[in-house]
ROVOGU-11145 format. One record per residue (C-alpha): x, y, z. Coordinates in steps of 0.1 Angstrom, whole numbers, padded with zeros to 4 digits, always signed. Layout:
REM ROVOGU-11145
XYZ...
***
This chain:
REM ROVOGU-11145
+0000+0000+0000+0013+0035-0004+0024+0051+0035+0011+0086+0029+0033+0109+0054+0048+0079+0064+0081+0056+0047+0085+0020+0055+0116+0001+0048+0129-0035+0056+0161-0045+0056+0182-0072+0073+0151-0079+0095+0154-0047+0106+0124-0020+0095+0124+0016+0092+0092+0039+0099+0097+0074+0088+0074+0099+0096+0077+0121+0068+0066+0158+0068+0104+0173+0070+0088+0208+0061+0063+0209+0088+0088+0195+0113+0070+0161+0108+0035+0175+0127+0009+0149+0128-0019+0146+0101-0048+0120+0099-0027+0101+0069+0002+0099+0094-0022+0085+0119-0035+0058+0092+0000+0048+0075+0015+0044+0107-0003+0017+0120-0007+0004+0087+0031+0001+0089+0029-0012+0125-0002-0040+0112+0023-0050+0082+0054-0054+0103+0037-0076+0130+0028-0098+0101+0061-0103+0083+0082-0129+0099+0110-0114+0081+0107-0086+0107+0126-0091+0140+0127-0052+0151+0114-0018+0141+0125+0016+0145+0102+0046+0139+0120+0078+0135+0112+0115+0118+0126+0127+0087+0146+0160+0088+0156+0172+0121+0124+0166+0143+0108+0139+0154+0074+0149+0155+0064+0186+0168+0025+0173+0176-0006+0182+0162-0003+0201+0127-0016+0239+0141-0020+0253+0104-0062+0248+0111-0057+0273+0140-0084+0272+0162-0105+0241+0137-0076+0219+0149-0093+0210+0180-0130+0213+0170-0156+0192+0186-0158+0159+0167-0186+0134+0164-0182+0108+0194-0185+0076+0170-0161+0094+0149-0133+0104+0176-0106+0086+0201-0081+0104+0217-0055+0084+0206-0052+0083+0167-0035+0053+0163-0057+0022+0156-0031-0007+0159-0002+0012+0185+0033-0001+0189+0029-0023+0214+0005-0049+0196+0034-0053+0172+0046-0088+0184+0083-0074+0178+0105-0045+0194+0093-0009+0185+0126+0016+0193+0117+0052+0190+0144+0070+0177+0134+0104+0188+0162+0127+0164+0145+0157+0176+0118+0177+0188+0090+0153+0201+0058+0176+0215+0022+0170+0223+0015+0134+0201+0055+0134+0187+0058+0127+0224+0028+0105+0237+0033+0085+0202+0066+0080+0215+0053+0065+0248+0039+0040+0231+0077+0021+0217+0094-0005+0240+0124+0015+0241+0130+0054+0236+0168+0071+0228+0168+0103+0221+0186+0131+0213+0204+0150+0237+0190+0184+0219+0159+0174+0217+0132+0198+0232+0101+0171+0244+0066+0185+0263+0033+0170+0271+0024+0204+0258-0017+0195+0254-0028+0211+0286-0013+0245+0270-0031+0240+0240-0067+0242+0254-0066+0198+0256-0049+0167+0274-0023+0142+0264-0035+0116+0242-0027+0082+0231-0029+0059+0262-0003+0083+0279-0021+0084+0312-0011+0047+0313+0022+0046+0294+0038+0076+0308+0032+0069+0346+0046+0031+0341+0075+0046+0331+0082+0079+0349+0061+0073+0382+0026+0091+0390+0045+0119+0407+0067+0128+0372+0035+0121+0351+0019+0142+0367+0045+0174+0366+0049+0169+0331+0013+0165+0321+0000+0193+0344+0023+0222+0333+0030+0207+0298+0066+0224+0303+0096+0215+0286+0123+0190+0292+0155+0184+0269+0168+0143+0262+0190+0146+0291+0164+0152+0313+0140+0125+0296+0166+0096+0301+0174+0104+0335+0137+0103+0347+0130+0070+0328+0112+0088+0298+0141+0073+0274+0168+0047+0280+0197+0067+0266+0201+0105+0247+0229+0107+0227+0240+0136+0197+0214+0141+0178+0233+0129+0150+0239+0096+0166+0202+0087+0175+0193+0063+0144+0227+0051+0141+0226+0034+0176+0187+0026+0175+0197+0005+0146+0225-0013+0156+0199-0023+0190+0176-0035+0163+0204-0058+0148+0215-0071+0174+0182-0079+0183+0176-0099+0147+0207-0120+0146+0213-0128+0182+0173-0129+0204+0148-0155+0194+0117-0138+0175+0092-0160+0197+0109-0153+0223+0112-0117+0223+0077-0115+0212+0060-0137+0241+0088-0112+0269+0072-0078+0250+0036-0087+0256+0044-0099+0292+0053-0067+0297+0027-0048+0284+0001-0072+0303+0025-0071+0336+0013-0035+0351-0026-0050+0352-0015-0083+0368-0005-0094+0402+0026-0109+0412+0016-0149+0408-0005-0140+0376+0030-0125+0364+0042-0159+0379+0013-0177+0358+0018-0164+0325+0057-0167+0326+0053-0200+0335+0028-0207+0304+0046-0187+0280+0078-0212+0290+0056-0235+0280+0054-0221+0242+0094-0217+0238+0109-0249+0264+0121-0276+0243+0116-0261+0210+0140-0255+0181+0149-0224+0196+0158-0232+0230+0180-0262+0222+0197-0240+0193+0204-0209+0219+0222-0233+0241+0239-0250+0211+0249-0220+0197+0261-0202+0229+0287-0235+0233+0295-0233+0200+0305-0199+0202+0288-0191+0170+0253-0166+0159+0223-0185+0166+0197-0198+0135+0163-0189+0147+0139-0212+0132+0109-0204+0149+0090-0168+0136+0064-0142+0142+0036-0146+0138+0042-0180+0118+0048-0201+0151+0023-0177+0176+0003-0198+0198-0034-0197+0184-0044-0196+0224-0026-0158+0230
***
């Protein structure tokens, strides 16, 4: 299909969502909304995916909302017709790792969008806000339940409350990215994570951990118990398992034979 506002590449197991509005500093648009999880929807259904990375073209990430409507950006919409978050299959139904490489300036939905990768670096430059609250609305995209997993309820709620401004120093040392890093190096090193996930971590395994975690924040400690025990089940005595150990002797990369979503459970 054809990603409008959006570029989608695969290579080496590894693929690459763009957002792609360099001139508007990659500000989100309803086609952006739609190609993106179209490119999320594709990528959980190739098994020759093993790890994404969604970035921004230019020097931003993604700067929010697009304002050029002015005050029609925010206008009262049908309730059948509206959710607050824009993205109908998000990051983390994609059975494989989702690393936002945040480039640049990530505000409003650049940032909540953001939220909802497995892993976040970002650049060191990089000006990021929850700004909605100053725009006359409230963060979106499941970010009251993404953001305060990761930061805390105190930090959530300082961010979200006064929508100010934090640089990707700030953001990795309060747990809203794991690393920041020159601007300029951003991609590179989300890539090489995504590499190293291909060749050396077994898809099913990878894929069964991810939605563990997701799940993990609603469960209690022996459901988390339960389901790791099940989902040990799924991978224990497998082709995988025996070739990790094998290959780890051996000294050698691993050949994954079992895929996503080829080899999924029909049960999960």
């Amino acid at each position: 299909m054809t990603y409008e506002d959006v570029t989608f590449e695969i290579d080496a197991g590894v693929a690459v969502v763009m957002l792609n509005r360099p001139q508007q500093r990659n500000a989100f648009s309803g086609a952006m909304a739609a190609a993106l999880a179209a490119a999320y929807r594709a990528c959980d259904g190739d098994d020759a995916v093993r790890a994404v990375v969604l970035t921004g073209a230019g020097a931003a990430f993604c700067v929010g909302a697009d304002l050029a409507g002015g005050g029609a950006t925010f206008e009262r919409r049908e309730e059948a017709d509206f959710s607050a978050d824009p993205i109908a299959f998000p990051a983390w139904e994609v059975r494989k790792p989702v690393i936002a490489a945040i480039n640049g300036h990530a505000v409003g939905i650049g940032l909540t969008l953001a939220m909802q990768c497995d892993i976040r670096l970002v650049a060191r430059e990089a000006k990021l806000a929850f700004a909605h609250v100053r725009r006359g609305v409230l963060p979106d995209a499941h970010s009251h339940w993404t953001v305060p997993r990761a930061v805390g309820h105190a930090r959530a709620a300082e961010l979200f409350l006064t929508g100010r401004l934090l640089d990707g120093d700030e953001a990795a040392a309060i747990g809203l990215a794991s690393r920041a890093l020159p601007a300029a190096e951003v991609l590179t090193a989300a890539l090489a994570m995504a590499r190293e996930i291909a060749v050396h971590c077994a898809p099913l395994s990878v894929a069964l951990s991810k939605r563990l975690l997701w799940e993990s924040r609603g469960l209690t400690r022996d459901e988390v118990g339960a389901r790791e025990t099940a989902y040990h089940h799924v991978v224990m005595g497998r082709p995988d398992a025996l070739e990790g150990a094998q290959s780890f002797l051996e000294r050698r990369p691993p050949r994954w034979s079992l895929a996503v979503p080829r080899d999924w459970p029909g049960d999960l």
